[in-house]
N, C-alpha and C positions, 0 to 999 in steps of 0.2 A: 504493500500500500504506500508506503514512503517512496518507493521507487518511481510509483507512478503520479504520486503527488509533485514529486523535483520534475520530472520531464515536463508537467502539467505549467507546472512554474517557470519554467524554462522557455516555453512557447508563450506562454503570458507578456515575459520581458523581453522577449524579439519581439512582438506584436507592440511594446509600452515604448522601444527603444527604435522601431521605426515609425513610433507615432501615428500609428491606425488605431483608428474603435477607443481613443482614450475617453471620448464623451461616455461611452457604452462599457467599458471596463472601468470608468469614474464611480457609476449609477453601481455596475454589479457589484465589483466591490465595499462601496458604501452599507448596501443590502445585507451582505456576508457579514460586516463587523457587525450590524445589528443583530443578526440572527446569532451568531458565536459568542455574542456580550455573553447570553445566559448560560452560555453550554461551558462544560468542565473539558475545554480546548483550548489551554495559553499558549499552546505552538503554535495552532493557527492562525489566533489573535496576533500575535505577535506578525506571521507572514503576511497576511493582511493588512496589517500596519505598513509592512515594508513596501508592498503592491499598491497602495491610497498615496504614499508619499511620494514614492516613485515617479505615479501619473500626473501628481501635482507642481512636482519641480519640473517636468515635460512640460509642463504648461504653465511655466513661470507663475504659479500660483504658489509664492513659497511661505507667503502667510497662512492659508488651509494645512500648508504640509507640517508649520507649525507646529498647528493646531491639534491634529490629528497624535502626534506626539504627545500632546501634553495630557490629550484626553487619555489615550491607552496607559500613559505611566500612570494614571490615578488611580488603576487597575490591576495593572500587569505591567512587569519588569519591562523594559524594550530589546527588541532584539536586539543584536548586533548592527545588522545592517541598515534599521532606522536610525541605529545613533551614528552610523557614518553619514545618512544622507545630510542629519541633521548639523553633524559640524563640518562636514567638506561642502555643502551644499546651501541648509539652506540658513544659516546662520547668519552668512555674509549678505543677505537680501531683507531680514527684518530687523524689526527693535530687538535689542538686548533683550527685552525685558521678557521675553519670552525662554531665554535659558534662565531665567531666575522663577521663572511659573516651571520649569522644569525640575529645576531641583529641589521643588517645593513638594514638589508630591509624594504622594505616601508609597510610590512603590518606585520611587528613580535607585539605581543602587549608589550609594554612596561614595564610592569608591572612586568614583567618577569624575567627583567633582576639581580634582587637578587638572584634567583633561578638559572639563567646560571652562575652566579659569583659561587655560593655555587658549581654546579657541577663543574666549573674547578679548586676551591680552592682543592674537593673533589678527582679532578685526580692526585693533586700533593698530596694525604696525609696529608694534613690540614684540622683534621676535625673539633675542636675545630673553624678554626675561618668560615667552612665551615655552622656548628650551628650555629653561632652570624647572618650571613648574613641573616638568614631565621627568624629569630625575631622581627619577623613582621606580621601586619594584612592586608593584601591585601583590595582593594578597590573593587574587581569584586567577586563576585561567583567561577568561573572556575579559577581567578588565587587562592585564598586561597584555594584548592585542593589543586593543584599543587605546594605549598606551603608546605602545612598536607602532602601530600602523598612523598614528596622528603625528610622531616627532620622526617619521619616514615623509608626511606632506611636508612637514617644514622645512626640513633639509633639502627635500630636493627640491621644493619650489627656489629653493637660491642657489640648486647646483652645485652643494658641497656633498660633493659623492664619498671623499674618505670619511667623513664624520660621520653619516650613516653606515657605513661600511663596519665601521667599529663599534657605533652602538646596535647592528642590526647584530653583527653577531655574536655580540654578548647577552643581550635578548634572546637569539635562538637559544643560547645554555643554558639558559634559567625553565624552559620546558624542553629536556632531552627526550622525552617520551612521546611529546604531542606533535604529529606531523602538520608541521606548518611550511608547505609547500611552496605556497603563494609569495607569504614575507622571504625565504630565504632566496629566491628568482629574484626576485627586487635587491635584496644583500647582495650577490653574486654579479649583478648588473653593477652595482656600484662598485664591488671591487673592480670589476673588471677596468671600470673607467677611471679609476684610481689608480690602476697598476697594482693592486694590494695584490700579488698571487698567493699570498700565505692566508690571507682573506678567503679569497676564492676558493684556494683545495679547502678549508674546513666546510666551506657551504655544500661545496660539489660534494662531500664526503658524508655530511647531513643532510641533503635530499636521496642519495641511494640511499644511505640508511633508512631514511622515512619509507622508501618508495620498497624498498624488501620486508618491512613491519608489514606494509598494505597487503604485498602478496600472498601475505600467511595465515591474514585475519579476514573472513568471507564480509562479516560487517564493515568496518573498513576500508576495503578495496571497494565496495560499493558507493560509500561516502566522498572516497577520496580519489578515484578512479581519475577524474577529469582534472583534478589539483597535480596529480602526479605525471600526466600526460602531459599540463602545460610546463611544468616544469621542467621534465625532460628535453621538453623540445627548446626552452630560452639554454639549455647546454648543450644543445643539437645533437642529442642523447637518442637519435632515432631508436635503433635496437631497443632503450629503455622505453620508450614509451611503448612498442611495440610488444613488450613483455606485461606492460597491464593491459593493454586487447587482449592479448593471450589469456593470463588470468581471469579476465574478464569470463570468454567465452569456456574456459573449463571449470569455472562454479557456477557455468547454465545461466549467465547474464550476457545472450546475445544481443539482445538488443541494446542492451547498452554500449557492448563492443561494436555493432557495427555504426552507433550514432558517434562516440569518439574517431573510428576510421575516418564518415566522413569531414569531421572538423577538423581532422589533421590533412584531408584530402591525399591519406596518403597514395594512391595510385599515380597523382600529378604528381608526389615526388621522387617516386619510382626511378625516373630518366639520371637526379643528380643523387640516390640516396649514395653514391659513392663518394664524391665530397664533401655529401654531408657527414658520413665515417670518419674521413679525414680531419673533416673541420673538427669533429668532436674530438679524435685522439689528441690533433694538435694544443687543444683547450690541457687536458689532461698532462699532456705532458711539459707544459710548459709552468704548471702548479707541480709537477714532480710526482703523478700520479701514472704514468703511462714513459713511456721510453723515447729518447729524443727524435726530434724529427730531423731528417735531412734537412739543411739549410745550404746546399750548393744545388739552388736552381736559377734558372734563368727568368722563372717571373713567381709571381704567387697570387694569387685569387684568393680574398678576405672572402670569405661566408660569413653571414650575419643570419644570427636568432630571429632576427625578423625575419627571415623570409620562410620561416616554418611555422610561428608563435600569430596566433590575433590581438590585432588591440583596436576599442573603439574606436580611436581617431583616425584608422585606416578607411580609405574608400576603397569602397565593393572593386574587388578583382586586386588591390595591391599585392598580396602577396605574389600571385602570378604571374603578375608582374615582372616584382623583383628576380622573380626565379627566372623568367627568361631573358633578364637584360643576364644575369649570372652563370645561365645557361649559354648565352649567345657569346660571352666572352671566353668560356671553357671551351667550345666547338673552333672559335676563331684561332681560341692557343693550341689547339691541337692540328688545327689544319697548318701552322708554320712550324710545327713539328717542335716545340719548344717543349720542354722538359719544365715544368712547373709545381710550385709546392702548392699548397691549401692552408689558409689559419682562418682559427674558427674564431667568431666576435660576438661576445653576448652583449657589451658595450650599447649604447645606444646614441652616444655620440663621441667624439673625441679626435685628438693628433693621433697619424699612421704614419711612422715613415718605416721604410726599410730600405736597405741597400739596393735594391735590382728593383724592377719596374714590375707593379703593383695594380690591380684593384680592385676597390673597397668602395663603401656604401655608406654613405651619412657620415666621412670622416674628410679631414683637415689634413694639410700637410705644410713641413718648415722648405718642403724641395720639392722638385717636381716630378719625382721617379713616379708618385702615385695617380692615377685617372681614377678621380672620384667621383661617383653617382649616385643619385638622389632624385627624389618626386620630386617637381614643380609643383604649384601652386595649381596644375590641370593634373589631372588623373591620367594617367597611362603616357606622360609625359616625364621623358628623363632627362636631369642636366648631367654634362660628361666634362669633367673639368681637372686640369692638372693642380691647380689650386687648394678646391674644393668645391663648398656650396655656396647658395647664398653670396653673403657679402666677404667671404674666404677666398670665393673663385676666382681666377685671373680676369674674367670675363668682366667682372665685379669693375677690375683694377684702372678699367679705360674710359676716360672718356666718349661722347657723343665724336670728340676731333681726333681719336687715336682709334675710333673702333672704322673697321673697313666698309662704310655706309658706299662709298662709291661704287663700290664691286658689286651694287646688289641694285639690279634693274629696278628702276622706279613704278614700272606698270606691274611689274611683277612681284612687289612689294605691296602697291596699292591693293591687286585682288586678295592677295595671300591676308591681309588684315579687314577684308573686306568681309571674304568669306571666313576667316573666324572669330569677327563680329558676329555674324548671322546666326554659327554653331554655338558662340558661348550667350553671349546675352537672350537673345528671342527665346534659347531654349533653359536657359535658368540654370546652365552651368557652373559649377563652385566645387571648391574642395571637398565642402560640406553641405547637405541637406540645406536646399533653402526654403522662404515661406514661398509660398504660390507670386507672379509676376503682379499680380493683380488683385492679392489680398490688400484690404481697407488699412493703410495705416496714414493717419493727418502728421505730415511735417510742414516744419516752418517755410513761408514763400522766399526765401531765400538762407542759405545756410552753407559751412564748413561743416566735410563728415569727417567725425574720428574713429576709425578700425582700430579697435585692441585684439590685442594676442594672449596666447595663453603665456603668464609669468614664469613658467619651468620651461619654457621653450630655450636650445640652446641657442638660439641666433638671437637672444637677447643680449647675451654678452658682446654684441655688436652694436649694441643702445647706444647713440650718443648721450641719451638720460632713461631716465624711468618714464613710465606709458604716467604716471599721474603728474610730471613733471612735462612731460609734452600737452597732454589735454589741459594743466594751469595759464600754459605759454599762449595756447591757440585760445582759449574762451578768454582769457583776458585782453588780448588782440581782438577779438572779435565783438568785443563790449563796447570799446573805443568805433569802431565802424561801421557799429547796428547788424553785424551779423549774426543769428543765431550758428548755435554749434549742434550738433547731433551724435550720440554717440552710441556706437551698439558694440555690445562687449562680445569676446569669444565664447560660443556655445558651450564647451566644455571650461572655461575660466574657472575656480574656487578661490583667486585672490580677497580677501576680506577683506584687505586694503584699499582694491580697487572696487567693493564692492561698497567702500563707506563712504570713498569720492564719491564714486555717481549715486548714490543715492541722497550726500548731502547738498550737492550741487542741482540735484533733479529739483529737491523742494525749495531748493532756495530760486529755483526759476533761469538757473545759467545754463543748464543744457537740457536736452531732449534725447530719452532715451529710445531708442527703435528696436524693433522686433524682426521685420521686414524682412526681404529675399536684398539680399548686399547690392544688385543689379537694377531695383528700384531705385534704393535709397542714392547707390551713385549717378545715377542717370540725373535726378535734379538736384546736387548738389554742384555746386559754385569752387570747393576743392574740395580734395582727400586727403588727410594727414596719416599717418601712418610711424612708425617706429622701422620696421622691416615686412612687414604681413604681406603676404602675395594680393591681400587685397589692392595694395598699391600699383600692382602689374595690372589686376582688373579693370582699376581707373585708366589705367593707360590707355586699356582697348578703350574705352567708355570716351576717351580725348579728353580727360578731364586734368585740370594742373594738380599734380602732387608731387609734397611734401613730406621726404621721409627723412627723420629724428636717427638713422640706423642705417648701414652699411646693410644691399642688396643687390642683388644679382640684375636688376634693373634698373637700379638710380643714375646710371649714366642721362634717364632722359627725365628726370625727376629734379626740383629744387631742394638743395641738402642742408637741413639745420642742422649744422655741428655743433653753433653755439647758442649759450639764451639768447632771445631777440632777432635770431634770424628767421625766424617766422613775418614774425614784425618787419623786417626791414623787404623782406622781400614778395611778401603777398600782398598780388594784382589782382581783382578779380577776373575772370578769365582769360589770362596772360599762362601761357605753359611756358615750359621747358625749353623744347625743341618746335620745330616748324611743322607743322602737316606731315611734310614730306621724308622729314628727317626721323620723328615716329614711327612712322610705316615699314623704313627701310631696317633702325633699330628693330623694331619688333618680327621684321622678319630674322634677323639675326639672333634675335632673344630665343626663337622659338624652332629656329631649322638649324642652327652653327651649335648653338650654345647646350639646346636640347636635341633629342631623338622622341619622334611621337612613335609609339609603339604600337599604335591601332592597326597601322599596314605590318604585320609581324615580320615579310619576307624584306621588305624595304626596310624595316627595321634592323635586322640581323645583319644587312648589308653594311647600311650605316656604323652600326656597331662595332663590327669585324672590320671598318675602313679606318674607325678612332682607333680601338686599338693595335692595331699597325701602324701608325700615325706616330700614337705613345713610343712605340721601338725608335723608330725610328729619331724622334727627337731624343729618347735618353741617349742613342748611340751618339747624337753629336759633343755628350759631357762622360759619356762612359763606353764601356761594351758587352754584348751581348752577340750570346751566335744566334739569330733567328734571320729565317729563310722568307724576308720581308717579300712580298713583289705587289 
């Protein structure tokens, strides 16, 4: 019955997390908590809870989601996963006073309350003494989670990955028994970007342990089946994951093994599971768990955990993506007959360098041995860069007068921006899920729009300031000139910080916060400001002037606020950048030099296999390598 209850749940939250039937899963579930008030069922009550609150922060209603909260503690303990909605979520959107009706009630557990201090220190911007509060070892199971898992948002919302690293895994010691799958991926991921390997082999060494408990306990493996599969796969532990299917299906739980196969999709990864072997020994043995790897090759291909692992903020089809831009460049090293090593990257961002020519995915370089690749800000589009990404990239490094606009026909520039005009905007194109082109949202008849990003993004460390120190700069510039400001935050954001600006700026009457599809709101705004967000590239299709605070892969045709006041001194309204003409030709270079669109896959492979022979050939002009270039 449990079993069928979690899959039951399961399909509820794909249904609640693409946003269908929330009006009609709002009602049902509402119903449910009534009818289970009387019944002797505080599981359910509690999942119930999590399912009301869920569809309420879907639907930026984070004052019901409150609510809902306050009313079940007055009852029943809360689950776990309401008290994460309530402080990653929906904290940063209401009055305080609503964690103080929460630890008022007669069944909040007490234990707690360091961790509701930490998140309200955390709404006001105090993170330092919002860390101190969390300095501690909890007395119960469930609170020391929620303990680990709240001083894990805060650390890596500011990207200090050894600090986490070292309190995560001294947190895993303190429950040696309980398999916590989830947090040590997360541990593992920080060491990794840390360089901590002494870090990394105890985690790596505390998930098999976890993950061979499960195999031997039927309850357990059932619980934890899907915890231990993700796991395996952020170590690219294919075989491991492969051994809880196995388990699975030999304690008569097919069904559940064949629903993890298909979210690991493993037949698509069939074609590379042999790199991916590799990637994983290489992990292993460079934490001193597995046997050295040959390091006399002539190139090497980083595999990364992402391209096996899911994470919400991926768009539909990324991983397959990934796998075949990494696919395309395995097929291309093999057809110049090079001898090639593999290292595996659980990392999720960071510096690669190595000796001989390289490459790797969502990573940075001090040289240029390595071609680094990454999504754009368009799905199924790839940047290919000796640099890196973003504002890392070389492409980054040139101006509108050093980047090659003359080499690139004018007429054939014109259609190329023409026709992906048509495909992005008319059809409501975006990283992410937008609202409808034509849903009701009233903005002001003239206005500056401010795109925020998510705060743990790493291409924030390319800020020329903070996202609430750019939005101070433009509404007070815009007070002076009668222009309203508008600002719509990132869909997945939990900044408190940035949730206490705009919320005290919204009632104070100096901005206007929007909801809207991004391709509405820029269409009649007057500029875009921005930090680094790809929404900044979107303005550009759109011909609108922007403004970016932040080193990007496109600000060659953007105005660059490096310092306070350059907003000020340089916004015209409708005065761009570059010319018509000069736009057009950039952005055909933005999106055919700089990227690969992968939608044509045989054109793609081409392109691919033409960079990477490209990369040979320029390392050969600072080093050497024997490959059979032509």
């Amino acid at each position: 019955m449990n079993y069928l209850i979690d899959r039951l749940a399961e399909r509820v939250q794909d249904l609640i997390e693409r946003k269908r039937f929330l009006n009609v899963l709002s009602v049902t579930f509402a119903a449910l908590a009534f009818i289970v008030r009387f019944l002797p069922m505080p599981a359910h009550r509690r999942r119930i809870c999590d399912g009301r609150m869920y569809i309420a922060c879907q639907q930026k209603n984070f004052e019901k989601a409150a609510k809902i909260l306050v009313d079940l503690s007055k009852r029943e303990t809360p689950g776990a996963d309401s008290m994460r909605l309530f402080l990653y979520e929906v904290l940063g959107h209401v009055d305080p006073r609503y964690a103080d009706e929460l630890v008022k009630t007669p069944r909040f557990d007490r234990n707690l309350l360091p961790v509701i201090e930490a998140a309200l220190l955390r709404r006001n911007g105090d993170y330092e003494a919002a860390l101190s509060a969390l300095d501690y070892i909890a007395e119960s199971f469930p609170v020391r989670i929620q303990v680990a898992e709240f001083k894990r948002s805060l650390l890596l919302e500011e990207r200090r990955h050894e600090e986490f690293a070292l309190d995560g895994v001294a947190r895993l010691s303190h429950d040696p028994d309980k398999p916590l799958f989830q947090f040590a991926a997360s541990v593992a991921a920080a060491a990794d970007s840390a360089g901590r390997n002494d870090i990394l082999r105890s985690v790596i060494e505390r998930i098999v342990r976890d993950r061979d408990a499960i195999l031997n306990d039927q309850k357990f493996l059932s619980r934890f089946a899907q915890q231990a599969v993700d796991a395996s796969m952020w170590l690219l532990d294919l075989a491991g994951a492969k051994q809880v299917i196995d388990a699975l299906r030999i304690s008569g739980m097919e069904k559940a093994a064949v629903r993890l196969e298909r979210r690991l999709s493993l037949d698509a990864l069939a074609p590379m599971s042999q790199l991916i072997e590799l990637a994983h020994q290489d992990i292993l043995a460079r934490v001193g768990l597995g046997p050295a790897m040959s390091e006399t090759r002539d190139a090497v291909i980083v595999i990364p955990s992402a391209a096996l692992r899911s994470n919400k903020i991926d768009y539909p089809g990324f991983r397959a993506d990934l796998r075949f831009v990494l696919q395309a460049i395995a097929d291309c090293l093999n057809t110049m007959g090079l001898d090639y090593g593999v290292k595996g990257q659980i990392k999720l961002h960071g510096v690669e360098d190595l000796p001989v020519p390289f490459f790797s995915y969502h990573t940075v370089s001090r040289h240029r041995n390595g071609l680094h690749f990454k999504e754009t800000d368009r799905p199924s589009r790839f940047s290919f860069d000796a640099g890196g990404y973003s504002g890392w990239s070389e492409f980054s490094r040139r101006s509108l007068a050093e980047l090659p606009l003359h080499q690139v026909d004018a007429t054939a520039a014109g259609r190329f921006f023409q026709q992906d005009q048509a495909q992005t905007i008319s059809r409501n194109v975006s990283k992410y899920a937008q609202s409808p082109l034509h849903a009701t949202e009233t903005l002001p008849a003239r206005f500056v729009f401010i795109a925020l990003q998510m705060m743990g993004d790493s291409v924030q460390d390319l800020a020329y300031c903070s996202p609430i120190e750019m939005m101070e700069e433009v509404v007070t510039t815009c007070e002076r000139i009668g222009y309203s400001v508008v600002v719509k935050r990132h869909p997945l954001c939990g900044s408190t910080a940035i949730g206490k600006y705009i919320r005290e700026n919204k009632d104070a009457g100096r901005i206007v916060v929007a909801t809207g599809s991004i391709h509405t709101i820029i269409a009649q705004s007057a500029a875009v400001c921005v930090i680094n967000s790809g929404v900044g590239a979107e303005a550009l299709l759109h011909e609108k002037p922007v403004y970016v605070f932040g080193r990007s892969d496109y600000m060659a045709a953007c105005f660059v606020c490096e310092q306070r006041g350059d907003f000020e001194k340089q916004f015209q309204p409708g005065r761009t950048a570059s010319s018509a003409e000069d736009l057009r030709r950039f952005w055909y270079l933005l999106r055919n030099e700089y990227a690969v669109d992968l939608g044509d896959t045989d054109n793609a492979k081409s392109v691919i296999c033409a960079r990477v022979k490209q990369h040979f050939l320029d390392f050969r002009e600072n080093g050497s390598v024997a490959a059979k270039v032509s």
